[in-house]
PyMOL CGO cylinders between C-alpha atoms (Angstrom):
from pymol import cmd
from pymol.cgo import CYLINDER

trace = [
    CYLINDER, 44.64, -115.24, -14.02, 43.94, -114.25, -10.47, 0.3, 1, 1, 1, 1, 1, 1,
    CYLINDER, 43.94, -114.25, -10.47, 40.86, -114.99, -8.77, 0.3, 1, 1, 1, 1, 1, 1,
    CYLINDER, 40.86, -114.99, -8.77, 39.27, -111.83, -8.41, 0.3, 1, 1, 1, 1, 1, 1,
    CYLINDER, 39.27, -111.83, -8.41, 36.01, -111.12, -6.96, 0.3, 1, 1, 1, 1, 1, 1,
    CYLINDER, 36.01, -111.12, -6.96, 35.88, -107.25, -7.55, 0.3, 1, 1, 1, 1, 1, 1,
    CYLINDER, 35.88, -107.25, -7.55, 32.35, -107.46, -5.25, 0.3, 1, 1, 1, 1, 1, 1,
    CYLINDER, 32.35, -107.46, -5.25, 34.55, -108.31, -2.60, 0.3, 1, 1, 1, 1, 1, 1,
    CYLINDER, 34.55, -108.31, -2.60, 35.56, -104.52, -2.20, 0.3, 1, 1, 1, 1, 1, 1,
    CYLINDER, 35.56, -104.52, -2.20, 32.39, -103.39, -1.40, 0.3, 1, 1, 1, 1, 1, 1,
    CYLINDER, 32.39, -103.39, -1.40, 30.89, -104.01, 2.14, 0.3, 1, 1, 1, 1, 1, 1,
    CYLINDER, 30.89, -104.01, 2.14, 28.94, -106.70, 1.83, 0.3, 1, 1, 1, 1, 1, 1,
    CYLINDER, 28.94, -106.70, 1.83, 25.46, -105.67, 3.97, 0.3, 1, 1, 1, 1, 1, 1,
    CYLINDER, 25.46, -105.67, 3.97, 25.26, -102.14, 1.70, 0.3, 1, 1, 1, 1, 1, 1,
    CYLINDER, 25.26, -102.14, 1.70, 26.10, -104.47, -1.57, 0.3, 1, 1, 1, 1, 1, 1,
    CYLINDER, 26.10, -104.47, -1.57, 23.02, -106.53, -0.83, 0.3, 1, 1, 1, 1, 1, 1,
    CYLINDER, 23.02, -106.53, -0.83, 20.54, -103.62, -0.12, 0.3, 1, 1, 1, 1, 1, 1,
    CYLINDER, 20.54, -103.62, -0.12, 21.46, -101.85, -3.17, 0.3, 1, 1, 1, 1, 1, 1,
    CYLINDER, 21.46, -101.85, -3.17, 21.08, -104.91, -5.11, 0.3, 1, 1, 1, 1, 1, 1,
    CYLINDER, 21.08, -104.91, -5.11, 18.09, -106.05, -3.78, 0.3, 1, 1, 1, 1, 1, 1,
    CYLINDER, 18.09, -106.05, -3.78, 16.38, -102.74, -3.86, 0.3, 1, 1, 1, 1, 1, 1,
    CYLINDER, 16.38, -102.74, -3.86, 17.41, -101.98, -7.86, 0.3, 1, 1, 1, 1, 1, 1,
    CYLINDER, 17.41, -101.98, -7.86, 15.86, -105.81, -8.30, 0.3, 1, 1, 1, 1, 1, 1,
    CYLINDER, 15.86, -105.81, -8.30, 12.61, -104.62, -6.57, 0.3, 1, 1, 1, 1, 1, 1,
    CYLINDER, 12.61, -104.62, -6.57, 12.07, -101.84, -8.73, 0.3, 1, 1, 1, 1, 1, 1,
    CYLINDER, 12.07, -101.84, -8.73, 12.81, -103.88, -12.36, 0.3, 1, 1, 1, 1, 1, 1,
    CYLINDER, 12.81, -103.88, -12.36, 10.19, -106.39, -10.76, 0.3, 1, 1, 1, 1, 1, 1,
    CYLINDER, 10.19, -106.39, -10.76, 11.90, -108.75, -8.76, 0.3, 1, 1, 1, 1, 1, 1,
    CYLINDER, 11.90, -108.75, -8.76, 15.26, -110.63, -8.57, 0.3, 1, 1, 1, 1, 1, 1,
    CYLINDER, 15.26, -110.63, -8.57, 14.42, -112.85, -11.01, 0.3, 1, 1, 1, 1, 1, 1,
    CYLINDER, 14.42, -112.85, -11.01, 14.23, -110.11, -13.77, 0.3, 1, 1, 1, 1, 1, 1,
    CYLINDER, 14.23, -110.11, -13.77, 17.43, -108.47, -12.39, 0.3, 1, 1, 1, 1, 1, 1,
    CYLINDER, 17.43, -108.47, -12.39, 19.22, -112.32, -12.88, 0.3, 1, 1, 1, 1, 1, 1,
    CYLINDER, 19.22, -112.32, -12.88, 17.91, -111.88, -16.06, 0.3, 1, 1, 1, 1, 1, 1,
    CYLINDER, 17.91, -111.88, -16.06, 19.31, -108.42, -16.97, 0.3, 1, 1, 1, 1, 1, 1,
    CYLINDER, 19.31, -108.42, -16.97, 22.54, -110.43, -16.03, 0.3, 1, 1, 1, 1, 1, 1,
    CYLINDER, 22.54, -110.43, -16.03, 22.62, -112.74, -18.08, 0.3, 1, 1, 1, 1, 1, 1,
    CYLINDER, 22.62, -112.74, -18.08, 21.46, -111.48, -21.36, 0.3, 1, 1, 1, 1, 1, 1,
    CYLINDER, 21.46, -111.48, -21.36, 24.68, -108.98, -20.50, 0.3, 1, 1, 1, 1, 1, 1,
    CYLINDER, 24.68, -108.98, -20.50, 26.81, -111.53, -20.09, 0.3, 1, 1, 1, 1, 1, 1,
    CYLINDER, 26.81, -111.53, -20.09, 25.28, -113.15, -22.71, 0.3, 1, 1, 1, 1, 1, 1,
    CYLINDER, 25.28, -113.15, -22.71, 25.69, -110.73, -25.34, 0.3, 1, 1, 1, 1, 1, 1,
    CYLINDER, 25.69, -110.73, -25.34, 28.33, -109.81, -28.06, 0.3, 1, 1, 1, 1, 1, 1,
    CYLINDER, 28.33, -109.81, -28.06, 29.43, -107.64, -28.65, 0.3, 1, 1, 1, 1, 1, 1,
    CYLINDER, 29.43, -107.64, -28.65, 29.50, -106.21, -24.61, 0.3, 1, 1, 1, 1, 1, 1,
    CYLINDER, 29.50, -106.21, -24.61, 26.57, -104.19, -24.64, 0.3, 1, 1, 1, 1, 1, 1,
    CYLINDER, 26.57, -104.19, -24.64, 28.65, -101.09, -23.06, 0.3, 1, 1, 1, 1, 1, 1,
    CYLINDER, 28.65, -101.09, -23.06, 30.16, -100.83, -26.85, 0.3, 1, 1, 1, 1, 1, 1,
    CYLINDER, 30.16, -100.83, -26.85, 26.53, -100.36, -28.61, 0.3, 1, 1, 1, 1, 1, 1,
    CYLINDER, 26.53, -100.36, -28.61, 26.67, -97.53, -30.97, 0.3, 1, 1, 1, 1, 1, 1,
    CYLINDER, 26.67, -97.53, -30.97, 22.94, -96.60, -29.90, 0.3, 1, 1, 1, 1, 1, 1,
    CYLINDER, 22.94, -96.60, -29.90, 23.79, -96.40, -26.31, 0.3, 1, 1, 1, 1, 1, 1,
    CYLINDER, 23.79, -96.40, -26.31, 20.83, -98.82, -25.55, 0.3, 1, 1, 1, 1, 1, 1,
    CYLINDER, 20.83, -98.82, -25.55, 20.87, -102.78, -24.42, 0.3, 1, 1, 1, 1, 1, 1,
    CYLINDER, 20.87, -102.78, -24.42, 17.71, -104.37, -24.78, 0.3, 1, 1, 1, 1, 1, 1,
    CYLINDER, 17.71, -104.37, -24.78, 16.52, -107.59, -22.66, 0.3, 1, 1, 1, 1, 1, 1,
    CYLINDER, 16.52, -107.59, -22.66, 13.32, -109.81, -22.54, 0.3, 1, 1, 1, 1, 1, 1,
    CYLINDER, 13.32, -109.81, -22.54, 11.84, -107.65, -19.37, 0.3, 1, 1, 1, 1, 1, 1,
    CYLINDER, 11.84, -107.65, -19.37, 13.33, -104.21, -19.97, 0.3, 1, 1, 1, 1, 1, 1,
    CYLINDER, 13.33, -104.21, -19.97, 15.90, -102.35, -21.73, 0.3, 1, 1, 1, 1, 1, 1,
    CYLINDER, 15.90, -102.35, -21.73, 19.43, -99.95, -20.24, 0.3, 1, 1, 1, 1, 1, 1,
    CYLINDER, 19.43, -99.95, -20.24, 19.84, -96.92, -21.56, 0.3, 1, 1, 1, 1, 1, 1,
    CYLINDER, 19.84, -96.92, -21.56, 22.69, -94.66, -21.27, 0.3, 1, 1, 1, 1, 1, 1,
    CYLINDER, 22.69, -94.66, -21.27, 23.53, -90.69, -21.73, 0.3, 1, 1, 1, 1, 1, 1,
    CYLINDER, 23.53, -90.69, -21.73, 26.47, -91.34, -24.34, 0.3, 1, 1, 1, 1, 1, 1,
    CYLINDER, 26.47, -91.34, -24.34, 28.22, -94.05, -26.15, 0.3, 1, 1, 1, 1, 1, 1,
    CYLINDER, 28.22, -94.05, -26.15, 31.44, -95.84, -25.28, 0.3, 1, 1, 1, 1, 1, 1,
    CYLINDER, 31.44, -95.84, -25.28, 34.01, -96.58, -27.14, 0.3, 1, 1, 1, 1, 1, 1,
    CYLINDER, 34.01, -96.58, -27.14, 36.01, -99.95, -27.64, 0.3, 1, 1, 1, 1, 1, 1,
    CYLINDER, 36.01, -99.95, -27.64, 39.04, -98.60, -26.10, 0.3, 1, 1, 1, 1, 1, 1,
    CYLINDER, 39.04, -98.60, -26.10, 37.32, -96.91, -23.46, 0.3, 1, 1, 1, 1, 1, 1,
    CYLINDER, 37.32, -96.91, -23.46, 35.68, -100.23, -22.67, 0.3, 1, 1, 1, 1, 1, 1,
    CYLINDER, 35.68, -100.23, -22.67, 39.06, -102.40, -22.95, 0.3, 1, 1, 1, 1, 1, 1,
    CYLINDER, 39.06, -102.40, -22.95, 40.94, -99.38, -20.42, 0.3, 1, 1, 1, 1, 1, 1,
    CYLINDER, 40.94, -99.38, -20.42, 38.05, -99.75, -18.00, 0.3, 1, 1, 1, 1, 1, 1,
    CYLINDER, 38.05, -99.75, -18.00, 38.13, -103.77, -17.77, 0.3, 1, 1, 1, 1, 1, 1,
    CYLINDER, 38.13, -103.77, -17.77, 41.84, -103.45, -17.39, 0.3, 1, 1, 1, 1, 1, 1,
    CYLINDER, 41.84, -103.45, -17.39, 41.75, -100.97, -14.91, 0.3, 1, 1, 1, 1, 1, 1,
    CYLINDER, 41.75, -100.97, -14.91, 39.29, -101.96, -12.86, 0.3, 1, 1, 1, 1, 1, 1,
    CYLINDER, 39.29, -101.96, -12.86, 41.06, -105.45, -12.50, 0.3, 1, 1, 1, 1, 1, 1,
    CYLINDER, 41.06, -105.45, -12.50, 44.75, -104.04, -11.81, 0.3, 1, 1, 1, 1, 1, 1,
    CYLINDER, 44.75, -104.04, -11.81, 42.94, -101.84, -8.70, 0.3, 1, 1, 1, 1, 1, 1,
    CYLINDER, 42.94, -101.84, -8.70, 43.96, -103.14, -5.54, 0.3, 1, 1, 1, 1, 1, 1,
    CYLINDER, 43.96, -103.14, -5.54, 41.90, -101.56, -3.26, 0.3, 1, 1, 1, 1, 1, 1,
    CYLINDER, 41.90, -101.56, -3.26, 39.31, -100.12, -5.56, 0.3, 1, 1, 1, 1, 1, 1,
    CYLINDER, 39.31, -100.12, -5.56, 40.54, -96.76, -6.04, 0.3, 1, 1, 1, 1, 1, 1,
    CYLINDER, 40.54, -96.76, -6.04, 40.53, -96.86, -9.71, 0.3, 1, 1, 1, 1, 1, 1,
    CYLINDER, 40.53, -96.86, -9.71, 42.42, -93.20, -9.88, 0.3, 1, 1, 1, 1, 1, 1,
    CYLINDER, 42.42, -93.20, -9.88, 45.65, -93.43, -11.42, 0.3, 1, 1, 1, 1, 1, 1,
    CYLINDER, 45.65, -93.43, -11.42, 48.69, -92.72, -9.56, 0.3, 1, 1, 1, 1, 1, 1,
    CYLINDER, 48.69, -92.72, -9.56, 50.81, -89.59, -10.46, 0.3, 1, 1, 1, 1, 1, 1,
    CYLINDER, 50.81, -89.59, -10.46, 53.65, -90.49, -13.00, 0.3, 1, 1, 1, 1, 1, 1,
    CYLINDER, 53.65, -90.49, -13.00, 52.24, -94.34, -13.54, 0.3, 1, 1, 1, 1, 1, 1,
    CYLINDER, 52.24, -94.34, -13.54, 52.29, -95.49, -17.56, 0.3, 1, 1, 1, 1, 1, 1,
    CYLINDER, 52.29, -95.49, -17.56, 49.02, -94.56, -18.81, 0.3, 1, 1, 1, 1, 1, 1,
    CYLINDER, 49.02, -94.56, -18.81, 48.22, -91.53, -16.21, 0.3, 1, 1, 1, 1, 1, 1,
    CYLINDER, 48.22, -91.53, -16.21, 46.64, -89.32, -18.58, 0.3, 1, 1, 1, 1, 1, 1,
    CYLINDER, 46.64, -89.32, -18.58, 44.17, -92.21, -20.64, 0.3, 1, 1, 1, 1, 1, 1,
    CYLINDER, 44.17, -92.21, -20.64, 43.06, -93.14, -17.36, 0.3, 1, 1, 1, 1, 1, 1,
    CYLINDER, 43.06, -93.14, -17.36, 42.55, -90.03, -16.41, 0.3, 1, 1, 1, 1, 1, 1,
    CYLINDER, 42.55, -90.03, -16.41, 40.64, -89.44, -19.78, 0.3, 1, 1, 1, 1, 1, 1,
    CYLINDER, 40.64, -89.44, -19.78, 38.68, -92.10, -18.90, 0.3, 1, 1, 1, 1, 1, 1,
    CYLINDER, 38.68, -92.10, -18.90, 37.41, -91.02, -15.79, 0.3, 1, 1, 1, 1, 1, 1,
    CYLINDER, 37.41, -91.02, -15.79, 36.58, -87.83, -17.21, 0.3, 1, 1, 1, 1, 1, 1,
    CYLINDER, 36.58, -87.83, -17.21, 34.74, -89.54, -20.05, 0.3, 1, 1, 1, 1, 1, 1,
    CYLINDER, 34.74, -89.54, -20.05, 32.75, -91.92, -18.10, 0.3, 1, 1, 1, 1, 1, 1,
    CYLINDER, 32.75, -91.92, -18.10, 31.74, -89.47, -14.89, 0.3, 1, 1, 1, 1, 1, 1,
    CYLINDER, 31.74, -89.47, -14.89, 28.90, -87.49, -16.48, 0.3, 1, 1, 1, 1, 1, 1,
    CYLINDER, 28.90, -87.49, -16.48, 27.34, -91.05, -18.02, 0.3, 1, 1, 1, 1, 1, 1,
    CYLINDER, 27.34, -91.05, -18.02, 23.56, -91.87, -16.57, 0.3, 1, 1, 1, 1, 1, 1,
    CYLINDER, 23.56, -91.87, -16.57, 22.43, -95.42, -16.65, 0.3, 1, 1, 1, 1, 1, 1,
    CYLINDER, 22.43, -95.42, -16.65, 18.48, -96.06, -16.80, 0.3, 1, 1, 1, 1, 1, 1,
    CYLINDER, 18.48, -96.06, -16.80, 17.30, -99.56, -16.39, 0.3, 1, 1, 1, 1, 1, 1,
    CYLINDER, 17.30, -99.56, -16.39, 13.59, -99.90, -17.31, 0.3, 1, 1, 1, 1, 1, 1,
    CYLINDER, 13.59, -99.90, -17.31, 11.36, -103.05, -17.17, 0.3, 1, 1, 1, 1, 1, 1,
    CYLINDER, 11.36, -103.05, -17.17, 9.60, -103.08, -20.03, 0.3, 1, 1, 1, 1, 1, 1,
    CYLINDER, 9.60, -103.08, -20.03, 6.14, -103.46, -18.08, 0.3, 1, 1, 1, 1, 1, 1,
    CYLINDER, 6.14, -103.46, -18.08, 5.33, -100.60, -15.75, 0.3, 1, 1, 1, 1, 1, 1,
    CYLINDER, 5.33, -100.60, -15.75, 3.68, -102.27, -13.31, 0.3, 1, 1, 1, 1, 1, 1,
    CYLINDER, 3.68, -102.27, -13.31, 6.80, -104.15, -12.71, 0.3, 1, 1, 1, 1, 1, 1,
    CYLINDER, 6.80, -104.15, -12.71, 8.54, -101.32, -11.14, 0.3, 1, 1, 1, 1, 1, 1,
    CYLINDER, 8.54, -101.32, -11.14, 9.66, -97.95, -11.68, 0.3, 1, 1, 1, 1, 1, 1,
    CYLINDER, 9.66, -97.95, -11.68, 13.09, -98.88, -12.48, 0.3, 1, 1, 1, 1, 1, 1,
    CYLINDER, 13.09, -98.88, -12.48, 16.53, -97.32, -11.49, 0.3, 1, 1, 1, 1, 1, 1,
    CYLINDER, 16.53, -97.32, -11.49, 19.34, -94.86, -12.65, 0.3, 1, 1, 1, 1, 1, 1,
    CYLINDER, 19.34, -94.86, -12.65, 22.91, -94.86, -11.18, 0.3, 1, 1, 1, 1, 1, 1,
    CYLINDER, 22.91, -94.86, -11.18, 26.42, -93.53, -12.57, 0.3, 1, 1, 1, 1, 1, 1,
    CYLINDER, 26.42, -93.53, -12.57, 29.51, -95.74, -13.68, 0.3, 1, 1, 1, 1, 1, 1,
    CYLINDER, 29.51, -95.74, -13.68, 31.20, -94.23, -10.93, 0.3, 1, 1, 1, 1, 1, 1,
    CYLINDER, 31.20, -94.23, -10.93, 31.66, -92.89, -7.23, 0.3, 1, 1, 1, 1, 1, 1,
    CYLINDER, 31.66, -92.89, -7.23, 34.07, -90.01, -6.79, 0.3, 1, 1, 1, 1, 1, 1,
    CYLINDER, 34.07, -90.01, -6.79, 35.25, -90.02, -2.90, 0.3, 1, 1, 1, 1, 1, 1,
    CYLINDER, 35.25, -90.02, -2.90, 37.43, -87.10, -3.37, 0.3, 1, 1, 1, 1, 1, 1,
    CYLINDER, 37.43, -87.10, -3.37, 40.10, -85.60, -6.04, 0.3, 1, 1, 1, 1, 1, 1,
    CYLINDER, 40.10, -85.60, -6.04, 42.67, -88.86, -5.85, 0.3, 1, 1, 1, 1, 1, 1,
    CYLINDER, 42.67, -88.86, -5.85, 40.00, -91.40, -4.93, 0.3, 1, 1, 1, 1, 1, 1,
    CYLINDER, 40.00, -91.40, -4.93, 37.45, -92.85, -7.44, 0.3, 1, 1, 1, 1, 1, 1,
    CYLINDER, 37.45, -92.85, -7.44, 35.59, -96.46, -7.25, 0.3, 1, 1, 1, 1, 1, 1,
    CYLINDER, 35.59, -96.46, -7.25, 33.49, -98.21, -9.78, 0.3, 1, 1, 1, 1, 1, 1,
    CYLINDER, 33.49, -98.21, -9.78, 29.62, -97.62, -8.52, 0.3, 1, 1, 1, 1, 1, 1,
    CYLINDER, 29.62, -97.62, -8.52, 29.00, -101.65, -7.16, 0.3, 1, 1, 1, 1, 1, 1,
    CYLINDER, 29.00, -101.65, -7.16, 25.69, -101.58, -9.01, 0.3, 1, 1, 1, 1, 1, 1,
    CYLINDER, 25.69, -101.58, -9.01, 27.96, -100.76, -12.29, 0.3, 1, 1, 1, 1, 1, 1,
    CYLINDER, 27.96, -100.76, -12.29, 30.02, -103.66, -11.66, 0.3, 1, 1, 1, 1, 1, 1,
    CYLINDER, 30.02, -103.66, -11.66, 27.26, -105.99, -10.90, 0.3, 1, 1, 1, 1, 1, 1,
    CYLINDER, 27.26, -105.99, -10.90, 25.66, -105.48, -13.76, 0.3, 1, 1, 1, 1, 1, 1,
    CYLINDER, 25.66, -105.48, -13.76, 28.17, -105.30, -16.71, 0.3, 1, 1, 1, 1, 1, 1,
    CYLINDER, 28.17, -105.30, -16.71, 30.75, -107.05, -14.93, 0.3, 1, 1, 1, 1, 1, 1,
    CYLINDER, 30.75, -107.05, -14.93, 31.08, -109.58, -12.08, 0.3, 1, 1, 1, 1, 1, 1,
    CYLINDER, 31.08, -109.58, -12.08, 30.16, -112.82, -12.40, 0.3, 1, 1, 1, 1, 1, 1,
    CYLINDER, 30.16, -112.82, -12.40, 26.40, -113.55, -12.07, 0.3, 1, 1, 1, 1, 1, 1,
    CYLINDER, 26.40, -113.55, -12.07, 26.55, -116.74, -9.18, 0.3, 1, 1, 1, 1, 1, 1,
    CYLINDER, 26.55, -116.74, -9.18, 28.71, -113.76, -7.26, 0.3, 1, 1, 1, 1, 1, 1,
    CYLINDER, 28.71, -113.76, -7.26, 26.18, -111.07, -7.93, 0.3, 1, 1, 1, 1, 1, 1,
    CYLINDER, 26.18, -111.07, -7.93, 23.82, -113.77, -6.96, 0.3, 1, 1, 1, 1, 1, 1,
    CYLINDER, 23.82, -113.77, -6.96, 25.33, -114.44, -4.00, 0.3, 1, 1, 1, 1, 1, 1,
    CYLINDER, 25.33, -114.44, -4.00, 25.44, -110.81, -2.60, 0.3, 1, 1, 1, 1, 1, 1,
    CYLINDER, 25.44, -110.81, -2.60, 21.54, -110.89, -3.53, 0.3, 1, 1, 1, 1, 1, 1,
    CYLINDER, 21.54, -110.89, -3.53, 20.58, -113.58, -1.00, 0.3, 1, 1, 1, 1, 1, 1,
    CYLINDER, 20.58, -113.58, -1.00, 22.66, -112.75, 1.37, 0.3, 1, 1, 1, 1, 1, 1,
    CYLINDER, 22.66, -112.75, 1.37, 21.10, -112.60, 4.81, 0.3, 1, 1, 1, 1, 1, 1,
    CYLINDER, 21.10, -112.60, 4.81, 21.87, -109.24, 6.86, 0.3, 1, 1, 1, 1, 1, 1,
    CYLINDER, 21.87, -109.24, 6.86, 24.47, -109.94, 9.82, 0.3, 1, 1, 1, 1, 1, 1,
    CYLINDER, 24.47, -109.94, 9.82, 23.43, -109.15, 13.11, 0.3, 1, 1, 1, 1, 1, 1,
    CYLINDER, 23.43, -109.15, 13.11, 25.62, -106.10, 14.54, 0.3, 1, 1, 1, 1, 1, 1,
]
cmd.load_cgo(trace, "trace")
């Protein structure tokens, strides 16, 4: 396999203040590293729950509707074969219509990640995904962090010192 960093398609300044700002408000980076890893950690992948819920030791996600395996499988295999991030399939490719399904079943989705103490932080909601415009949709980056990439990438992006411009 490929080496793929899919953080790599985000710009790298915004990727770290997003990051760093959804690890403020579950209590710190630590905690978020930890939301990581029990993710990465678990099994089945908690996207698949039944209950639409993952808990952790310092919080819990919750999520507007469940996914299915096959939904789940699509999603990892799309998201890898996308180039330049535009997950939206391309008119006439194999598959058009269960990726477009797929988009359609994952856009209305709501992610809440809440620590578990309140006076950790307030928490944070974001969507699977980012529609740019009718042929152009990307994974959210806080999505990907946190269900997908690797966690010594994610880390990475979350220490990253801002660039001078």
């Amino acid at each position: 396999m490929k080496n793929f960093n899919p953080l790599n398609l985000y710009n790298q300044d915004d990727l770290s203040q997003i990051l760093n700002e959804s690890a403020r408000s579950l209590g710190g980076i630590n905690y978020f590293l930890l939301l990581l890893e029990a993710v990465r950690d678990a099994q089945p992948h908690p996207l698949i729950a039944k209950n639409a819920e993952f808990k952790f030791s310092v919080g819990s996600i919750k999520w507007s509707k469940p996914i299915f395996r096959e939904k789940y499988t699509l999603l990892k295999h799309v998201r890898i074969n996308s180039a330049d991030g535009n997950i939206f399939p391309k008119t006439g490719i194999k598959g058009y219509k269960t990726i477009l399904n797929l988009l359609r079943t994952l856009k209305p989705i709501t992610f809440t990640v809440s620590p578990k103490n309140i006076k950790d932080g307030g928490g944070f909601t974001f969507q699977p995904l980012i529609i740019v415009d009718g042929k152009t949709t990307e994974i959210n980056p806080l999505f990907e962090a946190i269900f997908f990439a690797p966690v010594y990438l994610v880390k990475k992006s979350l220490t990253l010192k801002k660039r001078p411009s």
